[in-house]
C-alpha positions as CSV (number, residue, x, y, z in Angstrom):
1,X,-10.2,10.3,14.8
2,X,-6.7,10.7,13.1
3,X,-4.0,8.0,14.2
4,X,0.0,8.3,13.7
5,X,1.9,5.4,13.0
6,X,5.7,5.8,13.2
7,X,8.0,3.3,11.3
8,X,11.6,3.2,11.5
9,X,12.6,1.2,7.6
10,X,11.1,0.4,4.1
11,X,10.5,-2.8,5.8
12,X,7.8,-1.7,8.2
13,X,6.2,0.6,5.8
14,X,6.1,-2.9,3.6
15,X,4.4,-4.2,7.3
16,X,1.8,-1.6,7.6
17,X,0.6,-1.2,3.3
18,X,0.1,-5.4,3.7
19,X,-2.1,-5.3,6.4
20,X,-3.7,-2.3,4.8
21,X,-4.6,-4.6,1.8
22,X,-5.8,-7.0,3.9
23,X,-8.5,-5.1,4.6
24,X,-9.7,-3.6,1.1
25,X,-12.2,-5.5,-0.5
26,X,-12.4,-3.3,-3.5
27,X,-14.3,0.5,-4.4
28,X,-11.4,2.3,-1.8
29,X,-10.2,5.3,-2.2
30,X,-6.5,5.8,-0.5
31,X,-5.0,9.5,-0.7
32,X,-1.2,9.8,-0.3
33,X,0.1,12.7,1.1
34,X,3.8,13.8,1.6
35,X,6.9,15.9,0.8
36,X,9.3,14.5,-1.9
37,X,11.0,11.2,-1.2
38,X,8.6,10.9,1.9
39,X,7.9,6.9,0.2
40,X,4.5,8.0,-0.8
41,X,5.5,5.3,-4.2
42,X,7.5,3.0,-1.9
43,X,4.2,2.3,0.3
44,X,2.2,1.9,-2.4
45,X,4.5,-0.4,-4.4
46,X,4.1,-1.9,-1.2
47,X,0.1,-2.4,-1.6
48,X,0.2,-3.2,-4.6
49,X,2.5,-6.4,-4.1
50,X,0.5,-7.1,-1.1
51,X,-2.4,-6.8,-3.0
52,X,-0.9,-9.7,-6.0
53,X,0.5,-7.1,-8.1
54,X,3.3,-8.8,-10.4
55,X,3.9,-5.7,-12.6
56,X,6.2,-3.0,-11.3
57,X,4.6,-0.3,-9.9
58,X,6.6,2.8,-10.5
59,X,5.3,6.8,-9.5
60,X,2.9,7.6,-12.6
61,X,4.3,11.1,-12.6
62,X,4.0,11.6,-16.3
63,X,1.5,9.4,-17.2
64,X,-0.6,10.6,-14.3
65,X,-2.4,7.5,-13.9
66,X,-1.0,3.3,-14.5
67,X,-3.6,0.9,-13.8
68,X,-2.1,-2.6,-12.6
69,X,-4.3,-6.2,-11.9
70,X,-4.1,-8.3,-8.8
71,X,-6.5,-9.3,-6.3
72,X,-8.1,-6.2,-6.6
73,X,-7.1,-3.9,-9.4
74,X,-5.1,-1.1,-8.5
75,X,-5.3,2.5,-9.9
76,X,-2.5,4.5,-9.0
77,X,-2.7,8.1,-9.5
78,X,-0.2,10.9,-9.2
79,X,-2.2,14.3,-9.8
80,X,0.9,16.7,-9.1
81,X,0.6,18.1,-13.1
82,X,-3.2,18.3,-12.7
83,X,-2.6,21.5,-10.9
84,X,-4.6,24.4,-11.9
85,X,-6.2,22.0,-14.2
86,X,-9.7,21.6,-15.6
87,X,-9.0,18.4,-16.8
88,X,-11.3,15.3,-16.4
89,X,-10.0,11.9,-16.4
90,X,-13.1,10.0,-15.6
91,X,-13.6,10.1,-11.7
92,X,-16.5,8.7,-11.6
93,X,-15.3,6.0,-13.1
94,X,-12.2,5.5,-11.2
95,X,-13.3,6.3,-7.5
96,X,-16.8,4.9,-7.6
97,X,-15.6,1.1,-9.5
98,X,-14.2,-1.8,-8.0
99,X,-10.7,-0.3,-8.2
100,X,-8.7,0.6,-5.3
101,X,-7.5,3.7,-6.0
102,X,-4.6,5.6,-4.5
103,X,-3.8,9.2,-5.4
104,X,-0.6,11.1,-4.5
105,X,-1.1,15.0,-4.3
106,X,-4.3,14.5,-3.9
107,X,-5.0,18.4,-3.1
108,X,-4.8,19.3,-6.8
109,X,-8.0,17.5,-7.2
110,X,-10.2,17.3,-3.9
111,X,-13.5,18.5,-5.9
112,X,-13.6,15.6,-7.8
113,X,-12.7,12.7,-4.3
114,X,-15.6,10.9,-2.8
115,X,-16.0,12.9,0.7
116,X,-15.6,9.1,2.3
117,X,-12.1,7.9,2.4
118,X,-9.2,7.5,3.5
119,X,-6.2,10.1,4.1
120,X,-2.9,9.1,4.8
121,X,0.0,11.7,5.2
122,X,3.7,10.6,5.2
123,X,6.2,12.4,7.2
124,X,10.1,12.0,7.1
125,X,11.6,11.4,11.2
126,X,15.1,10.9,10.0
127,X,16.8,8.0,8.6
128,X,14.5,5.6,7.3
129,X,11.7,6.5,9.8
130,X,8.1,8.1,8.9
131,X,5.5,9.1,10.6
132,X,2.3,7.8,8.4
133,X,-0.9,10.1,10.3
134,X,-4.4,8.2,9.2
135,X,-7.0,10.6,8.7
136,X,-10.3,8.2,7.9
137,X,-13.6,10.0,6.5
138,X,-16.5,7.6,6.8
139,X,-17.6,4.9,8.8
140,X,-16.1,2.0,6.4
141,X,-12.4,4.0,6.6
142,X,-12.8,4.5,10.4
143,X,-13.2,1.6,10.7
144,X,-10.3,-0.2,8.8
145,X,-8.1,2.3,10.5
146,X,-9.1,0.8,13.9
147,X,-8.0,-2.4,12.6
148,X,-4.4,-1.2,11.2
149,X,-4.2,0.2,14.4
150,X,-4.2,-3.2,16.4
């Protein structure tokens, strides 16, 4: 049951990551999927503010993971330099807490994401318009896409 969403400015995407966090009550895992500079970081600085967030959330791209407190925490991980790597950071720890967690290039490490969740792929339409496609795995992500889709 996939679901497109197309927004037309930073604004909108702002729209569509606070309802998002209105609906996470914590443990959710949020996968980020998109070219470069298709505002993969802007919707989850997004989330994060919407989620009480006061730190800047900036893309974790060397530091592959930055960890943030708000209503929920937030872990927000970008796995691009984990490819073709055996590392371990801990899933467990991180996708099965309390944490949201959302993961950019989430590809390089699909062994290691709980098989429920939630995908979200980010595509560029020109200008300031993206097309966000929700691709929900279990019956707790089908069901908060349902809602965002209201």
């Amino acid at each position: 049951m996939n679901e497109t969403i197309d927004v037309q400015s930073p604004e909108e995407t702002a729209r569509l990551a606070e309802k998002l966090a209105s609906l996470l009550e914590g443990g959710e895992v949020i996968t980020l999927e998109g070219d470069l500079g298709a505002g993969k970081t802007t919707f989850t600085q997004a989330l994060a503010k919407a989620l009480g967030v006061r730190r800047t959330v900036s893309s974790p791209t060397f530091t592959i993971l930055k960890q943030y407190e708000g209503r929920l925490p937030l872990n927000h991980l970008d796995v691009y330099r984990l490819a073709d790597s055996e590392e371990d950071l801990g899933w467990e720890e991180l996708f099965y807490g309390d944490a949201v967690s959302v993961v950019e290039w989430a590809q390089y490490i699909e062994e290691e994401l709980p098989k429920e969740r939630l995908d979200i792929e980010i595509r560029r339409l020109g200008g300031d318009g993206r097309r966000f496609t929700l691709k929900p795995a279990g019956s707790r992500y089908e069901s908060m896409t349902k809602e965002l889709m209201r």
